[in-house]
C-alpha positions in Angstrom: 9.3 -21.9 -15.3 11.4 -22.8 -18.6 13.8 -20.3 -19.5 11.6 -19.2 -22.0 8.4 -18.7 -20.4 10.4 -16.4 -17.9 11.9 -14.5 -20.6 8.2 -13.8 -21.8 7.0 -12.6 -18.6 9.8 -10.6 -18.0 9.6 -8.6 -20.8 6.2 -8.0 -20.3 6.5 -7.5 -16.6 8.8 -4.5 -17.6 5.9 -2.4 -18.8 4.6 -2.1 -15.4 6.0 1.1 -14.6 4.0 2.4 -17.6 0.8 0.5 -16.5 1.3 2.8 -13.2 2.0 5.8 -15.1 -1.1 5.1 -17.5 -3.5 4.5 -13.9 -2.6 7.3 -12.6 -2.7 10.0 -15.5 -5.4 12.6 -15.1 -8.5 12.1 -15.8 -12.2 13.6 -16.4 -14.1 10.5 -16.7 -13.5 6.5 -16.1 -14.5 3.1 -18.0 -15.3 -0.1 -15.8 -13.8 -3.2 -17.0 -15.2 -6.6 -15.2 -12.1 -9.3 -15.4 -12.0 -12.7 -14.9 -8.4 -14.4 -14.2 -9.3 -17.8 -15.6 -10.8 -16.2 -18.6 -8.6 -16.1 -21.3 -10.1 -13.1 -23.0 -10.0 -11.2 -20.0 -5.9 -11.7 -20.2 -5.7 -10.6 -23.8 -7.8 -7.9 -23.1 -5.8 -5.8 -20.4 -2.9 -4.3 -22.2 -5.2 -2.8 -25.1 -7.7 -1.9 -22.6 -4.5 0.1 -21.2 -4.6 1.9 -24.3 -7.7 3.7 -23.7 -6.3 6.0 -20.8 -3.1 6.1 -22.7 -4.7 7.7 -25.3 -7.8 9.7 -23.7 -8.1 11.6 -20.4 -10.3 8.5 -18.4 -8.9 6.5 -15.2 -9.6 2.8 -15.9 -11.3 0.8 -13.1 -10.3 -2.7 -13.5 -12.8 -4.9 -11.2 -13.1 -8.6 -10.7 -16.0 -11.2 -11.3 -16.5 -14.4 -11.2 -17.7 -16.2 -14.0 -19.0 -20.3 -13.8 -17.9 -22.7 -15.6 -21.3 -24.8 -15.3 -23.5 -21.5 -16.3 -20.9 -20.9 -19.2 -21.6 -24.5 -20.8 -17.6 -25.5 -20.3 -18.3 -28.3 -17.3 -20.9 -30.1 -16.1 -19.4 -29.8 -13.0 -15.9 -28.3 -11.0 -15.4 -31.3 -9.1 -11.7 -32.1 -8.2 -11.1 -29.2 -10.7 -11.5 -31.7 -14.0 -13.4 -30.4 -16.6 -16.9 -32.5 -17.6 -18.5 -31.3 -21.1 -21.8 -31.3 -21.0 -21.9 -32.3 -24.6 -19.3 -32.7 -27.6 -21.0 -29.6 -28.8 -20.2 -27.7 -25.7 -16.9 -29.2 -25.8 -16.3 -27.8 -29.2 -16.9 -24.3 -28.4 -15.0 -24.5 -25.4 -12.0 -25.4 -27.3 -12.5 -22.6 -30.0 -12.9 -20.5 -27.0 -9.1 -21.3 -25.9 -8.2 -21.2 -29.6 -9.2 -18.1 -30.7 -7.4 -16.4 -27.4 -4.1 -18.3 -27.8 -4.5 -16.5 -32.1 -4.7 -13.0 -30.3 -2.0 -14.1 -27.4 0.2 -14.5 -30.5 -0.2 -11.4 -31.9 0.6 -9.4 -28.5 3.7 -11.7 -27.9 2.3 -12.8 -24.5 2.6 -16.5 -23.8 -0.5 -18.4 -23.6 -1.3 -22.3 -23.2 -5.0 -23.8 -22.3 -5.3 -24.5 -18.7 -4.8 -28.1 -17.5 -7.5 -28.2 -15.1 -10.3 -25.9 -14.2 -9.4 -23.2 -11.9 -10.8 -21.6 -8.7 -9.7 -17.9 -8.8 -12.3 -16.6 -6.0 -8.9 -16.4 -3.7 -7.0 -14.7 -6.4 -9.6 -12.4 -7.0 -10.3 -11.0 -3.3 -6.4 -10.7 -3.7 -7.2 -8.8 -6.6 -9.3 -6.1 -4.3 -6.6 -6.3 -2.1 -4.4 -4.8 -4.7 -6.9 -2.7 -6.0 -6.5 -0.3 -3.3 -2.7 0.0 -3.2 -3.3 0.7 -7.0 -1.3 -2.4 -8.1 -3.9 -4.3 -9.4 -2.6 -4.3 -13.1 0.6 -5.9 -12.5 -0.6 -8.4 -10.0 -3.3 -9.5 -12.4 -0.6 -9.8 -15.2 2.2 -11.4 -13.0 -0.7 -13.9 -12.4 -1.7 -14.3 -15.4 1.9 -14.7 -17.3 2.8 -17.5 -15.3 -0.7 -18.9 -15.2 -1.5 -19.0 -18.9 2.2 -19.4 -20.2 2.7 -22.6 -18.2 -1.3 -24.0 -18.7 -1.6 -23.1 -14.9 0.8 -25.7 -14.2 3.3 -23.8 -12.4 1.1 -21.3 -10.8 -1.0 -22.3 -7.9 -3.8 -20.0 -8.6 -5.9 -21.2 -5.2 -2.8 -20.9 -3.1 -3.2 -17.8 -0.4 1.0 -18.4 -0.2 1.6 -17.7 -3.5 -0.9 -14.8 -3.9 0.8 -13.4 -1.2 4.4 -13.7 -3.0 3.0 -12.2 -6.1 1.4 -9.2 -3.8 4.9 -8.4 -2.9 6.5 -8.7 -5.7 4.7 -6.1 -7.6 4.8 -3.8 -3.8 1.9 -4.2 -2.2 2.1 -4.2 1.5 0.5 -7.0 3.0 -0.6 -5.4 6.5 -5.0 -6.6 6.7 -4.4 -9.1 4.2 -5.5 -12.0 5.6 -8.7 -10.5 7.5 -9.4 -8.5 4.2 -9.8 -11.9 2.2 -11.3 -14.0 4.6 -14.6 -15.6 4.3 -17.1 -13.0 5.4 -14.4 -10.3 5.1 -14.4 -6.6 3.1 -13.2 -8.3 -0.4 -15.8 -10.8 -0.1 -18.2 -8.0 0.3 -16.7 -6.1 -2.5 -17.1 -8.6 -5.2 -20.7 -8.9 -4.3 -20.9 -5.7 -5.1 -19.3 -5.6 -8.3 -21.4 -8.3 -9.2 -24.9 -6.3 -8.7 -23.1 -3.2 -10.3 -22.2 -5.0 -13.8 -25.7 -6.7 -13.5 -27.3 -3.5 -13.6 -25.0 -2.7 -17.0 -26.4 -5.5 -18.9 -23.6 -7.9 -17.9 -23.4 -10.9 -20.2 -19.4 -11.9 -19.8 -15.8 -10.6 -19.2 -14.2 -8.3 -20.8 -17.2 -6.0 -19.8 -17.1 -2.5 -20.4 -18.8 0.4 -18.6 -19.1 4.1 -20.0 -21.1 7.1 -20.1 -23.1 7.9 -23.4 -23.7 11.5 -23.4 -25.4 11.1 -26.6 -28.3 9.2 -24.5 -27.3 10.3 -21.7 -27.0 7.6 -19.4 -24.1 4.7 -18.8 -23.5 1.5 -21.4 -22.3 -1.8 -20.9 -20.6 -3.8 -23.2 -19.5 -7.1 -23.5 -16.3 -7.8 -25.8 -13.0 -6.8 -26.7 -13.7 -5.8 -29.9 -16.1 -2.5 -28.7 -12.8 -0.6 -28.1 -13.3 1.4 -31.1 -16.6 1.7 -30.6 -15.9 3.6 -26.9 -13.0 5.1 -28.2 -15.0 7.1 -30.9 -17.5 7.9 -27.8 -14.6 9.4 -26.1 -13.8 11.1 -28.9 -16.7 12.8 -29.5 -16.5 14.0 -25.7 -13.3 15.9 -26.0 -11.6 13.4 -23.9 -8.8 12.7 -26.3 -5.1 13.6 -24.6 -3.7 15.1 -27.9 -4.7 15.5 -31.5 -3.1 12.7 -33.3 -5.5 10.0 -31.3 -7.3 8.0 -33.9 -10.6 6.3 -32.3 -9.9 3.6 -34.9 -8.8 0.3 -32.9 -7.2 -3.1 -34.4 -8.5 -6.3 -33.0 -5.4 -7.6 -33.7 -3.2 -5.1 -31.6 0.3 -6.4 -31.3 1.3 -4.2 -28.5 2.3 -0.3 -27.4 3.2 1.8 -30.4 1.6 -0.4 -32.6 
């Protein structure tokens, strides 16, 4: 990595003790978010997401899905990992995808570059369960995704079980049952099926996907989009879920970062 790309992720790396301390706060009731690592909105989306159990009494559940690049109109096709646009129209919204990410990337300070290639993150994200139940999923998705999106994937090898295994460590997972958890056929690969049927059943449409209980109608929502986080926040609100009397429900789309 240059030397300021590793700058970047260090700094942000160094709020990972406060991710911890913000997944395991106390909680009465939880909001499922889907993620995808190769979507960029999904990156952009963790830290604020954060902000939610910062702020209210709910325990986050941060899950993985895997989007498709031929059902989301950005590739014909995902052979040899080059990207095929169906159409110059699809091609155009896949770039204002990318563009309007790398805007909000700005405003959070975290680096961000479109990817080079297209990406296969099923590995990355049974690693993702993996962590998931050592409860270090947050900073092994953002160690990822730092590296992955700050150097256009170019120096991360997102497929590679080696260095999903590197980045396990580094943030302390233990690796014991790693490699029969992620095998084909294995428990992750179960898992994400599962998570799969679940956000169906919510009304899933893409990633960041949110999950919460109404009690006005009584049952649970899904929502697709960033920019609902003032909408579930007022929710919360209204529940008696906040953790002190100063939370605001109000929410910026452009949120630049804790304390802002």
């Amino acid at each position: 990595m240059t030397e300021e790309l590793s700058a970047a992720v260090a700094r942000i790396m160094s709020e990972a003790p406060d991710w911890q301390r913000i997944m395991n706060s106390d909680a009465e009731a939880s909001v499922t978010v889907y993620l995808d690592m190769k979507s960029p909105h999904a990156y952009i989306a963790v830290r604020p997401t954060l902000e939610l159990a910062r702020d209210y009494r709910v325990k986050i559940d941060f899950r993985p899905y895997t989007l498709s690049y031929t059902a989301m109109g950005i590739s014909t096709s995902i052979e040899n990992n080059e990207r095929r646009p169906p159409s110059a129209e699809s091609d155009r919204r896949a770039r204002m995808y990318y563009a309007a990410a790398r805007y909000y990337a700005a405003m959070q300070r975290i680096p961000f570059r479109s990817p080079h290639r297209l990406l296969d993150v099923e590995p990355a994200h049974r690693a993702f369960v993996f962590a998931k139940r050592q409860g270090v999923e947050v900073p092994f998705y953002m160690s990822l995704g730092l590296r992955g999106w700050g150097s256009k994937w170019h120096e991360l090898e997102i497929e590679s079980h080696a260095e999903l295994r590197d980045t396990l460590t580094s943030v302390g997972a233990d690796l014991d049952g790693f490699e029969a958890f992620v095998e084909n056929g294995g428990e992750a690969e179960r898992e994400l099926k599962q998570y799969v049927e679940d956000s169906h059943a919510n009304g899933f449409v893409g990633v960041p996907h949110y999950v919460f209980y109404d009690d006005v109608i009584d049952r649970q929502v899904g929502l697709f989009g960033r920019e609902h986080l003032t909408l579930i926040r007022s929710k919360l609100s209204a529940q008696g879920l906040a953790r002190h009397g100063d939370v605001k429900p109000e929410f910026t789309h452009a949120w630049c970062g804790p304390g802002t």
